[in-house]
N, C-alpha and C positions, 0 to 999 in steps of 0.2 A: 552456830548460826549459818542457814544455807547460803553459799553463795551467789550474787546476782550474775546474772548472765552476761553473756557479752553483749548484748543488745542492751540491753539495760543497764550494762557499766559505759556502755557510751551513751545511751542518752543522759544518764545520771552526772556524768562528768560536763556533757552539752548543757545541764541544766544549773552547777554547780557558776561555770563560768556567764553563763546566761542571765544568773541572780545577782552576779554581782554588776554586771553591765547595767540591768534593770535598776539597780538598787542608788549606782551609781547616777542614771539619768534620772528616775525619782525624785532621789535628792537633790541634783541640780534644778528641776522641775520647782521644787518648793524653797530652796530657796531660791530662787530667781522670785518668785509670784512674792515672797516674805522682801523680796530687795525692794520690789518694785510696790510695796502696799507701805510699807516705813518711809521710801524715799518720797514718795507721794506725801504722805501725812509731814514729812520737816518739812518738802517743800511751803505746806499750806501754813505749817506754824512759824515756820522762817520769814512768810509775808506776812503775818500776823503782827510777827517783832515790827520788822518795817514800818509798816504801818501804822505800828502807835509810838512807836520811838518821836513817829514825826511830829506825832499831835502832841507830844512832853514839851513842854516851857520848865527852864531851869531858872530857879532865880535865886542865888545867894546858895546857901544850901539845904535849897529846899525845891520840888518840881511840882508840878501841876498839868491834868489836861487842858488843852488850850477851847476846846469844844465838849465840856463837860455835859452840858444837858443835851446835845445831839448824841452822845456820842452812848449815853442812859436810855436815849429811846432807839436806839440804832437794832440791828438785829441781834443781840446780848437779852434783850426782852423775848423774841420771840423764842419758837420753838423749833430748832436747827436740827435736821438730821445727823448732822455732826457739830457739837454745837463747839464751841471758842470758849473755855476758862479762861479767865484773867483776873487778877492781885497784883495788886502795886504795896510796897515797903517802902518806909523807911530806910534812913543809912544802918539804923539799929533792927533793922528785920523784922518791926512791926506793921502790920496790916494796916496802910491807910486808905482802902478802896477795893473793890471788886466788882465784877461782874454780878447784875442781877440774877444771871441765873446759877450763882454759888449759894446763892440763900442763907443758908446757917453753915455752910461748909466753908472751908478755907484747904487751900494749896501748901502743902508742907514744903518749908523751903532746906532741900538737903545739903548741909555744910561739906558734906564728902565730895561733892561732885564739883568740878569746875565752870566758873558762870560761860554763859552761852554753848553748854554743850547737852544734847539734847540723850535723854534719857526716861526709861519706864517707872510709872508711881502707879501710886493707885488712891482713888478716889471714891467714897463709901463701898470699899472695894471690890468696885472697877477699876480696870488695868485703861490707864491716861498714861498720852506721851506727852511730857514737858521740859522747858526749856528756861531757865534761871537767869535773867540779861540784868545786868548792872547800868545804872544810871551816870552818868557824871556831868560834874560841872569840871569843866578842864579834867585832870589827873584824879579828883576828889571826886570817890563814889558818893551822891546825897541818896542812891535811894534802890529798887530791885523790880524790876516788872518778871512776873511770872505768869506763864502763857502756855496754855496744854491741850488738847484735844484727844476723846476719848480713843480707846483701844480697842472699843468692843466688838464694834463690826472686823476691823480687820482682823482680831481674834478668831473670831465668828468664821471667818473666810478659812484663815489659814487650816483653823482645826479641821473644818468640813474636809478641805483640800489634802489633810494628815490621814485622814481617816478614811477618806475615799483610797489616798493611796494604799494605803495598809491593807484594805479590804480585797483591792484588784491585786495587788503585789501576789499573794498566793493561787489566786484564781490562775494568773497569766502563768506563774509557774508552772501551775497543774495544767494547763492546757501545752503549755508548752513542749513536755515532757513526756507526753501521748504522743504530739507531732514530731517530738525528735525519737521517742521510740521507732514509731513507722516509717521514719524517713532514714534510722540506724538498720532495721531490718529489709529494705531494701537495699541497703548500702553494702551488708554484709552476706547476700543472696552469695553471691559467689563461693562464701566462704562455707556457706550450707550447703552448696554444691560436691567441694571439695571434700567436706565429712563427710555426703554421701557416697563418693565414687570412692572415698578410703574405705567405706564399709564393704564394698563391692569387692576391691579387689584383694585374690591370693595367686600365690606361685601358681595355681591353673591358670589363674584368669586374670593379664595383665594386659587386657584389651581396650578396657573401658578409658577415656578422656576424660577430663571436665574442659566443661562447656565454658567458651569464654565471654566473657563482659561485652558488652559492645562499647561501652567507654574503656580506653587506654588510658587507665590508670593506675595506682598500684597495685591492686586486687588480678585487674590483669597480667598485669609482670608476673605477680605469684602463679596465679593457674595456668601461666604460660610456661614457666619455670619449673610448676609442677609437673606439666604435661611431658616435658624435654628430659626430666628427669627418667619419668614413667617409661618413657622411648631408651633410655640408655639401661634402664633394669629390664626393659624387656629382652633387649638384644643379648645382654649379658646372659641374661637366663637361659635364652634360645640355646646361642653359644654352648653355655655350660652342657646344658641338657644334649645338644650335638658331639661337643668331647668327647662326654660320660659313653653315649651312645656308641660313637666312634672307636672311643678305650677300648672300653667292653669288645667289639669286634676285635678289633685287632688284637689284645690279649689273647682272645678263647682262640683263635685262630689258630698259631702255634700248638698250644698247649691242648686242641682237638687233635692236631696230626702227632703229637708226640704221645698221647694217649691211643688214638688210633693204632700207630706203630708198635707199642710196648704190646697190646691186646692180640696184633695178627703174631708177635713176636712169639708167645706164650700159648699157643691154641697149642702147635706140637714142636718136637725136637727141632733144629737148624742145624745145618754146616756153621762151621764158626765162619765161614765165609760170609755166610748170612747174616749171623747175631753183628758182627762186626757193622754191615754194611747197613743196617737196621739204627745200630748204635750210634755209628757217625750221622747219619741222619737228624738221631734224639740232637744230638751233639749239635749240632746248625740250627735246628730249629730253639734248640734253649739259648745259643748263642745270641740268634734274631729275637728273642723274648729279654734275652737279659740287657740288648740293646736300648729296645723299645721302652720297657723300665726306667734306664738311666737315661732317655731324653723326655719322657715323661717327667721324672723327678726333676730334671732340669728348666722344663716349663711350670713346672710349680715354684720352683726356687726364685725362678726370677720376675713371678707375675708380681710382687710388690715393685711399682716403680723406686720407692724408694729404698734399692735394694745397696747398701754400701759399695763405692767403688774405692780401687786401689791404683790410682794413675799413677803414672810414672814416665820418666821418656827412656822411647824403645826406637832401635835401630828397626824399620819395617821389614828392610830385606830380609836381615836377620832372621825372625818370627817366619817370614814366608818360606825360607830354605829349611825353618827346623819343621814347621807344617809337611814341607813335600817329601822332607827323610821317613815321614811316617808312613807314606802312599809308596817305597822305593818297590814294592813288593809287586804292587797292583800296576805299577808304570811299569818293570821289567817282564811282568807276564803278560800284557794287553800291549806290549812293545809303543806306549804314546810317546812322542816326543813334547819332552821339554823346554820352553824359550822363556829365557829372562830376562828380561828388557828393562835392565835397571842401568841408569846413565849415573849414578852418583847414591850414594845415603840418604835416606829418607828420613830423618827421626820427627815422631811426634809422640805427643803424650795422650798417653789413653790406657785403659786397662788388657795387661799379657793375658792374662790368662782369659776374660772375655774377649779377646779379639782373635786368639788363638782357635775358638771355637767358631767363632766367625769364618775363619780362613779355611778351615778343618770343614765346616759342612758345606762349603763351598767349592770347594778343591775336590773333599769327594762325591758330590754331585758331579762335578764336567768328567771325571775320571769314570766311575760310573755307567754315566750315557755315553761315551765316548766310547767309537768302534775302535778296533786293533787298526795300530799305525798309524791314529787319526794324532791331530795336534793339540797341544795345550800351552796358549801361551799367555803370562801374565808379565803384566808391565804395570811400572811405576812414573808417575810422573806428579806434576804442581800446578797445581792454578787457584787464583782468585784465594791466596794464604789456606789450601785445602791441598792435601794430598789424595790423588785420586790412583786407583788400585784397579785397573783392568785386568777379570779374567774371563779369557776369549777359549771356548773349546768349540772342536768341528763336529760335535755329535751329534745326537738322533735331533734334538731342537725339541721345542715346544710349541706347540699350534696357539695360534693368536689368540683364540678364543680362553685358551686355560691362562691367560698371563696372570688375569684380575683375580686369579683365585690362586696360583700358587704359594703366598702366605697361611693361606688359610691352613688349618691344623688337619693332617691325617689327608689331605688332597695331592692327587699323583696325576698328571697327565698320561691318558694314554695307557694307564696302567694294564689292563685287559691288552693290547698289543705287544706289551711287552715283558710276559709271565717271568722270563729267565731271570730279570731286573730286580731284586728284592729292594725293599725299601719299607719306610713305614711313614711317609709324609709328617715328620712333624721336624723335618731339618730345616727347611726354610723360614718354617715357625719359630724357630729358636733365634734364625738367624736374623727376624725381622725383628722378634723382642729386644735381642741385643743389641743391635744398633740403632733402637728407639734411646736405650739404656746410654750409651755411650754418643750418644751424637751425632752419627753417622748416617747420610744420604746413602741410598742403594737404588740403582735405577735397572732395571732387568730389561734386555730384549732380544728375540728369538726369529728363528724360523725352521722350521721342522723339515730333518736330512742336512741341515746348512752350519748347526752349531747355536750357541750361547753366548750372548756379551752383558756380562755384568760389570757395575761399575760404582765403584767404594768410595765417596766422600767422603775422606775421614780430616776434622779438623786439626 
């Protein structure tokens, strides 16, 4: 069986509870009208009782009306829109009397029922309400007055009233159920929005919006939600597709000039002075390739945030002196001086071997840019329960304008000025992911010719 739509699983649902709302005031509807035509008809049999209770004379044990012949031409003769039954009994439940207009009929007096409690019979049947009243002399029943009036009209009423309702009952349904269609399809426009801009959009074309509600309401929140969404796969894409682009460069790069090299190598003979000098070259340039590889793999590795860490607590100094034994090479040929401004043991917990890489592409960046003779000094110190990690170099600096983009992947300042400088931009990248990863605040700031001050809030 096909399934119904969402338009029409909401109005259907709108109309499931709507029927029973309906069904529910209906019925209170009839019976209220069935309260109020019953309670009418005891009240008028209830004054009936009354009424001739009063006109009974009891003598001995035996009663009598006290106004017999008025009470024979009274309106019992005539012809009553609703007329008044009445039978008078014996204590033994024989017929001593009735109304004229019972004629050859009589009022069955039912033994089941308790006297004076009012209840449905029926009479050459017709549905009569009657009421069975005991007579007494003191405590001793002498006799039974029975007193009825017919059912027929309020029958009459109710059923028309049953039937009216029964009739409209489906009608309001069906009308209803059209109006909560068209009021479910505008309700859900948005959401037809939504299909269509997903039909619309692929990895070329992650332009399109949907269009929002002008009621803030839930539908809103969705295609707004959907929208912020759409905005963060876009960027990601960009990104991506800029990387990829990016890679690609810098890959073939190398692996052009080492191809270049091998080709002018092989045209004719060389001095082994040549092949040599040719060969150390391949040598740098595959070295710079095999570099770019392992930070490449590195920012793959750690683009799941929830990439496993291994904390522990580490002496910082520690970690920083076995970082600078790795650079003793680059410090004693570019003659930098070293300052360490550590007043006491640092220990915090965090992960060695990420933080080691932290320290590592940081230290040889300032080394790096840093001219012969120039300084490098890192210091340790505490504040606000945060260990924070200055490292200060006097190098080439950074122009203000590239600060906002130095995370960025494969981005160099100044690169074109400064050809001697190899690099392949994605150390700071690394260095941004990893202490997204670990915790860690990094605040950079520059000025070009003047030096570098970076500064490591590590918790």
């Amino acid at each position: 069986m096909k399934k119904l739509s969402f338009k029409n699983r909401l109005a259907f649902h709108y109309i499931i509870t709507t029927a029973l709302l309906i069904f529910v005031v209906f019925f209170t509807i009839y019976s209220i009208v069935k309260f109020s035509v019953y309670n009418h008809l005891n009240n008028d049999i209830l004054k009936e009782v009354e009424n001739h209770l009063n006109e009974i004379e009891v003598q001995d044990n035996n009663y009598r009306l006290i106004h017999l012949t008025e009470w024979n031409e009274r309106e019992h003769n005539t012809l009553d829109v609703n007329p008044v039954f009445i039978e008078f009994l014996d204590s033994q439940k024989k017929i001593k009397g009735k109304s004229p207009n019972l004629k050859n009929e009589s009022l069955h007096f039912n033994s089941e029922i308790e006297n004076n409690q009012l209840f449905d019979s029926k009479l050459l049947q017709n549905k009569i309400r009657q009421i069975q009243v005991p007579i007494y002399n003191k405590t001793k029943i002498v006799g039974y007055i029975i007193i009825a009036m017919s059912l027929e009209d309020a029958s009459i009423v109710l059923h028309n009233l049953s039937q009216t309702l029964i009739i409209v009952y489906p009608l309001i349904l069906l009308l209803l159920f059209f109006i909560a269609r068209f009021i479910a399809g505008r309700s859900i426009k948005p959401i037809t929005s939504i299909i269509e801009t997903a039909d619309v959009i692929s990895k070329d074309n992650l332009k399109s919006r949907i269009e929002l509600p002008q009621t803030k309401d839930e539908l809103y929140v969705l295609s707004q939600t959907i929208n912020n969404l759409l905005n963060r796969i876009e960027t990601v894409v960009e990104r991506e597709k800029q990387f990829t682009s990016d890679a690609s460069h810098e890959l073939r790069t190398p692996l052009t000039v080492i191809k270049g090299t091998l080709e002018v190598l092989i045209r004719k003979p060389r001095t082994q002075e040549e092949y040599q000098e040719k060969i150390n070259y391949c040598v740098t340039e595959v070295n710079r390739l095999n570099n770019l590889v392992d930070q490449l793999l590195m920012l793959a590795r750690f683009e799941d945030q929830n990439q496993s860490l291994k904390k522990e607590n580490l002496v910082l100094n520690a970690v920083i002196f076995e970082v600078l034994s790795r650079f003793s090479t680059v410090i004693n040929a570019k003659n930098i001086k070293i300052i360490t401004d550590f007043d006491k043991e640092f220990t915090i917990v965090s992960d060695q071997y990420l933080l080691a890489v932290i320290l590592n592409n940081l230290i040889s960046n300032a080394l790096k840019y840093s001219n012969p003779n120039d300084v490098l000094t890192i210091r340790l110190s505490q504040e606000n329960n945060k260990v924070q990690c200055h490292i200060i170099d006097t190098g080439i600096g950074i122009a203000t304008a590239d600060l906002q983009n130095i995370f960025h992947q494969f981005f160099r300042s100044n690169a074109t000025n400064h050809p001697e400088i190899k690099g392949t931009g994605l150390g700071l990248s690394i260095v941004k992911k990893l202490t997204s990863l670990l915790g860690i605040e990094i605040e950079v700031s520059s000025q070009e010719n003047l030096g570098t001050h970076i500064i490591l809030s590590i918790p």
